[in-house]
C-alpha positions, 0 to 999 in steps of 0.5 A, a space after each residue: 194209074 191211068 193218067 198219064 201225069 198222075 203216073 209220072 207224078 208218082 214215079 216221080 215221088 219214087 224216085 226222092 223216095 229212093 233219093 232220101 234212102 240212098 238207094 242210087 241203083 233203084 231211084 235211077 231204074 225208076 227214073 227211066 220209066 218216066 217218058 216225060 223227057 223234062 222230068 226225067 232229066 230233072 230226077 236224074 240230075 237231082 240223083 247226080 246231086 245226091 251222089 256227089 253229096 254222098 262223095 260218088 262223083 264219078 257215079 254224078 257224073 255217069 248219071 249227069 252224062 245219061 241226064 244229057 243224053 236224055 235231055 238231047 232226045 227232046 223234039 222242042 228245042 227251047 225245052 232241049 236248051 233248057 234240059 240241057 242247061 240244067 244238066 250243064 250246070 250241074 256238072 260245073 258244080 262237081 267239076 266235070 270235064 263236060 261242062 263246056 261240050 254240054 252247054 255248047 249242046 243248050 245253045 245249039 239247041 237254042 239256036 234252033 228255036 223258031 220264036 225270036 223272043 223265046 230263042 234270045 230269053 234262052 240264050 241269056 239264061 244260059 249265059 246268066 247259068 254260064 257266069 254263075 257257073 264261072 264261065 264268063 268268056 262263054 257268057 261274053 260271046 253270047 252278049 255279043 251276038 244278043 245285043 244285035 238280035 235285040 233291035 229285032 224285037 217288036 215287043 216293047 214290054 219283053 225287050 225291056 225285060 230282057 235288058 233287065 235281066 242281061 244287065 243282072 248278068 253283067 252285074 254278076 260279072 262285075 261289070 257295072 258300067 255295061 250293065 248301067 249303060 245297059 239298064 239305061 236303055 230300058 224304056 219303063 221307068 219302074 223297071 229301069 229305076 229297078 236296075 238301076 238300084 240293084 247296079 248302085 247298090 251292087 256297085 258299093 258292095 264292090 268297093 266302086 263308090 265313085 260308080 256308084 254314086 254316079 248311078 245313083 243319081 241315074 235312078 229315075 224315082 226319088 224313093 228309089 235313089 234315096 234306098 240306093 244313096 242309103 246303101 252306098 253311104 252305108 258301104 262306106 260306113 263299113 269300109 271305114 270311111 265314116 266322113 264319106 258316108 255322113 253327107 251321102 246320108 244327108 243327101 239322103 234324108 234331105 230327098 226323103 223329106 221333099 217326097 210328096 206322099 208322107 207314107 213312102 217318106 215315112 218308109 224311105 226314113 225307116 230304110 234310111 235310119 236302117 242302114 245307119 244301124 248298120 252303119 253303126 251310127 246310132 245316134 244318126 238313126 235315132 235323129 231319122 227315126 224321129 222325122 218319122 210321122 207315122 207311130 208304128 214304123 217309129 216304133 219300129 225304128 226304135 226297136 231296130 236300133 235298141 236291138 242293135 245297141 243291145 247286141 252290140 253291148 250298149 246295154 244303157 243306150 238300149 234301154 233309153 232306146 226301148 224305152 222312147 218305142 214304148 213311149 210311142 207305142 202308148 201314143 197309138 190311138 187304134 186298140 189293135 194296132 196298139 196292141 199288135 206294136 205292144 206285142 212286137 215291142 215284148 218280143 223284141 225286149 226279150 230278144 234283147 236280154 231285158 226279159 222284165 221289161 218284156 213281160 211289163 210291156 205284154 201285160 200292158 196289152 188289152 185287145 188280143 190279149 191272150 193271143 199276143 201274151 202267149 207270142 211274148 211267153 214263147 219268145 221268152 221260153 225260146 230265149 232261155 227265160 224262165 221266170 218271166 216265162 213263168 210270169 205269163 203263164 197264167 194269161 196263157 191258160 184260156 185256150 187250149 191253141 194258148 196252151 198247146 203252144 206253151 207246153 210245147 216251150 215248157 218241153 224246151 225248157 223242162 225236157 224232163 218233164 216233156 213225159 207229163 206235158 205231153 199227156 197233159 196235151 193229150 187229155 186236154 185234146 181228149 176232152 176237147 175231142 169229147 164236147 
């Protein structure tokens, strides 16, 4: 092959080729004929992988040694780091003794990148590998070092991006109030409510509800805060500290309310009813949904709970719940979309065991209907239902698309007719193959 990244493309196919075989020896001889110093190092660390899936970790290993020679052979410092951090990473997960002597290698390598910006994003993406990798100390000491590199950076937009992203890293390592405080000074707003959120949210799934909800109240953007109150109030719902969780949500809907454009209130309330439901709090999500002004996201509010209550066993509840979505569904004035909300409902029913209901809801659809009908049928095929299934059949019979699909579900359900449908399928291509 005369181009010379078709080429490597080509070995580079080989080499998984090989992989998918388990032929170690000739997946490895053909990655050595890649030049291409990054995507040889790759091939072999995906080897190495290979191999300690199939239980030959000293074989992963040899191979991840070679991969950081191979990595350390690189003339760009930013690509040797890089390299050299991937093979580092590798190696933690097969418990090498290397781990530690390779990553010291990336942030040497670092160290030698001319460019200021791209030598501190390297640094904290070999610390962010470093804590992934249980190496917290390691990752402390790059920390270090960074935040006094950080005033140097003239780029406003990249210096927040890279606070961003150290604040992740302190998240990862649990500790939220650096990682808030480090949030704190990043100057766009959008990105800083971004962090903020995630700390907050983060924070509650770690059982720091105090800390939580004092970042929450940091989070610039309203919609924002409201998500975040929604998934701490939730948190304590599931740790069962149910008169925690009630007046946060409350506070929560009451911010939802005050927000000034009525689609993002009406998506904040959706998010809100969300984690009640999680919170196992039904009857809270339904007072949510109700708020709701816009008729899809009700109808789709509905569902989520009826689908909960039905999985959780409240089979009467689910139904009452179904049956207010429908309600709302029929109030939609545009055809398609309430043809489309129709559709969502159907499947939903039948996810829920009310399989009857479902194919009265998918027979009440006029706009796309055939299409919309044969999604309702698959649904009910893949759920295990086959005398409703068979119910719709008919509305699927006008397309061969319709057909196909159907045939295949009817395989599923009939394997012992799969035979006959098959050539049913294969006639009806035939025919259509000769007009």
């Amino acid at each position: 092959i005369g181009d010379s990244e078709m080429r490597e493309w080509a070995i580079s196919e080989i080499v998984s080729h090989h992989i998918s075989k388990s032929d170690f020896i000739s997946a490895f001889n053909t990655a050595c004929k890649i030049t291409n110093i990054g995507q040889r190092t790759n091939d072999l660390i995906a080897i190495a992988a290979a191999q300690a899936d199939a239980l030959k970790l000293e074989d992963a290993e040899q191979t991840l040694g070679i991969a950081a020679e191979v990595a350390q052979g690189s003339p760009d410092p930013e690509q040797r780091a890089a390299a050299l951090c991937s093979v580092a990473s590798s190696q933690a997960l097969i418990g090498s003794h290397s781990t530690t002597n390779t990553y010291a290698k990336a942030l040497e390598a670092a160290t030698n990148i001319e460019d200021l910006n791209a030598k501190i994003a390297t640094r904290l993406s070999i610390a962010s590998s470093l804590v992934q990798t249980g190496l917290g100390e390691e990752a402390r000491a790059i920390f270090a070092t960074t935040s006094q590199t950080l005033r140097e950076i003239s780029d406003s937009d990249l210096r927040d991006r890279i606070l961003l992203d150290w604040g992740v890293v302190q998240m990862a390592m649990e500790q939220f109030e650096k990682a808030r405080y480090t949030i704190c000074d990043v100057r766009d707003i959008s990105l800083r409510g971004e962090g903020l959120s995630s700390v907050a949210v983060a924070q509650s799934r770690a059982g720091d509800f105090e800390g939580a909800f004092k970042t929450a109240h940091l989070i610039p953007q309203k919609w924002r805060r409201v998500q975040a109150l929604s998934a701490i109030a939730s948190s304590y719902a599931r740790a069962g500290q149910l008169e925690m969780a009630q007046p946060i949500f409350d506070e929560a809907i009451a911010l939802a309310k005050n927000l000034k454009d009525a689609s993002r209130q009406d998506e904040t309330l959706q998010h809100i009813a969300v984690a009640q439901v999680h919170a196992g709090d039904f009857e809270a999500a339904l007072s949510t949904v109700q708020i709701i002004s816009d008729l899809r996201l009700k109808v789709r509010g509905f569902e989520d709970i009826a689908l909960s209550q039905a999985q959780s066993g409240y089979d009467a509840q689910a139904r009452t719940t179904f049956s207010m979505a429908l309600d709302c569904a029929r109030s939609i004035n545009d055809d398609r979309q309430r043809s489309n909300v129709l559709r969502d409902l159907a499947v939903a029913l039948s996810q829920a065991g009310l399989s009857d209901e479902s194919v009265r809801t998918a027979e009440s659809i006029l706009v796309g209907r055939e299409k919309h009908v044969t999604e309702v049928a698959v649904s009910l095929g893949e759920m295990s239902h086959r005398a409703e299934f068979k119910r719709l059949l008919v509305s699927c019979s006008y397309s061969f698309d319709s057909v196909h699909q159907v045939c295949g579900t009817l395989a599923r359900l009939y394997p012992e007719q799969a035979r006959f449908i098959s050539e049913v399928i294969l006639s009806q291509e035939e025919s259509s193959a000769a007009r």
